[in-house]
N, C-alpha and C positions, 0 to 999 in steps of 0.2 A: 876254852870258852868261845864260841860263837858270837861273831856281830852280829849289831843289828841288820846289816845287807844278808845275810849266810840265814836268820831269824825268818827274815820276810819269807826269802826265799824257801824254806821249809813251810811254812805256811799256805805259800800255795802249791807247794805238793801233796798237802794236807788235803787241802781243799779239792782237789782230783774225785772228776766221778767217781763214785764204784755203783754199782748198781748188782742187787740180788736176781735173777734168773727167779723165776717161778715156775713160767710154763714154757718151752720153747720145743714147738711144731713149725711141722712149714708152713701153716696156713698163718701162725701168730706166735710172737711172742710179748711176754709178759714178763716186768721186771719191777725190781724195788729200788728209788734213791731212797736210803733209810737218811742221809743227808739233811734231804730237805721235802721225808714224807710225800711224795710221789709215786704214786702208779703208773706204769707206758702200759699201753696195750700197742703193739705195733701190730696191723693188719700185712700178711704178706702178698695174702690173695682171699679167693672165697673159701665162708667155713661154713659146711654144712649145718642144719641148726645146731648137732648134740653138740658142735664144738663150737660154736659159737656162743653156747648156754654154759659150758663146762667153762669158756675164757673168762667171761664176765664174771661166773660164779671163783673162780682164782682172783680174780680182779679184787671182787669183793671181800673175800675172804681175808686178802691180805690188809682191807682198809680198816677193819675189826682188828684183826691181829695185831697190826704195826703202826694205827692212830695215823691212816693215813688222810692228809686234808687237799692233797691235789691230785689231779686226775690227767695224764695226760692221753689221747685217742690218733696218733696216725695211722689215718683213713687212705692216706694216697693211694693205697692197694685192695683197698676192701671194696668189695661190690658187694649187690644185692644183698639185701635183710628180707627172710620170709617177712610177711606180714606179722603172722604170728608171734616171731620173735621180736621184733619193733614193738608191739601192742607190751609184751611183756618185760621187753628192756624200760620202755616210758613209762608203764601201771605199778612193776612191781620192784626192776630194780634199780632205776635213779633213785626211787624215792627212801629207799634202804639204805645206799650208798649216802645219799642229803644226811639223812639221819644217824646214819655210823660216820659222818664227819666231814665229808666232801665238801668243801666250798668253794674249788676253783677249778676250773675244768678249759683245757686248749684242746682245741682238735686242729690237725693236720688235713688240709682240704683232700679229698680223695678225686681222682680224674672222672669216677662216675656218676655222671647224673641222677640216678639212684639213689646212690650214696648221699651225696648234696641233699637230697629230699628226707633223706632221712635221720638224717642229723638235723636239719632245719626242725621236722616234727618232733623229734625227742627235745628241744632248745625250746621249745615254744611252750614245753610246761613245768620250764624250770627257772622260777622265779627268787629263790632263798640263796644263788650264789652268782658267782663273776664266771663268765665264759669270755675265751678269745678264739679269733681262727686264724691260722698263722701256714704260709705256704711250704716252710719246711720244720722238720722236728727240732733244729737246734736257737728257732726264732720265738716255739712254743714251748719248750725246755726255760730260756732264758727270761720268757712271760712268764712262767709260774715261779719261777724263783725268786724271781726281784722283787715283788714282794710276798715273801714266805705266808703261808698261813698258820699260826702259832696254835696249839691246842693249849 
């Protein structure tokens, strides 16, 4: 029989990330806490548009599939967004992601000015949930979890 000290202590090895792999490129990767229903999209560098349309669209796919309700975006490494695909990130797929369940979204600030701009424009017409910006992934990890978004 196990104590209650030997109890806890399994519990938080319970509690130990794990995280599913989706898409992992060098430009990105992309992973599941099925834990606590979260998306990463980590930026490594720049992604041409088809892969930057293909990350989003895994992104997506997994919020439908796995009832995901947080989002998290380290941008540190991401530079430029064609226009193009900014117009279609903001018109066509936050607003799919809101409605397939998304409520809470952290981004990781990225070094490029760009980038900054273009997160600000995608944030400025999304009104129906909580955002934070957090200077590293495990400050923006621990925002979205504390308080979980329940479906």
């Amino acid at each position: 029989m196990l104590s209650s000290c030997h109890t806890k202590n399994l519990k938080v090895f319970k509690h130990t990330q794990t995280m599913k792999k989706l898409l992992d490129e060098h430009y990105v990767l992309v992973q599941l806490d099925e834990e606590y229903n979260i998306i990463e999209v980590i930026w490594r560098k720049f992604a041409m548009s088809r892969q930057y349309r293909q990350t989003i669209e895994t992104a997506y796919q997994a919020i439908v599939e796995y009832n995901v309700t947080g989002w998290l975006s380290d941008m540190t490494h991401a530079s430029v967004v064609a226009m193009e695909d900014q117009h279609w990130m903001k018109n066509v797929m936050i607003p799919k992601g809101i409605a397939a369940g998304i409520a809470k979204a952290a981004i990781v600030k990225s070094e490029d000015i760009n980038s900054q701009k273009f997160v600000r424009s995608v944030e400025s017409g999304m009104r129906s949930f909580s955002s934070g910006h957090f200077a590293s992934i495990e400050e923006a990890r621990e925002w979205l979890k504390k308080e979980t978004v329940l479906n």
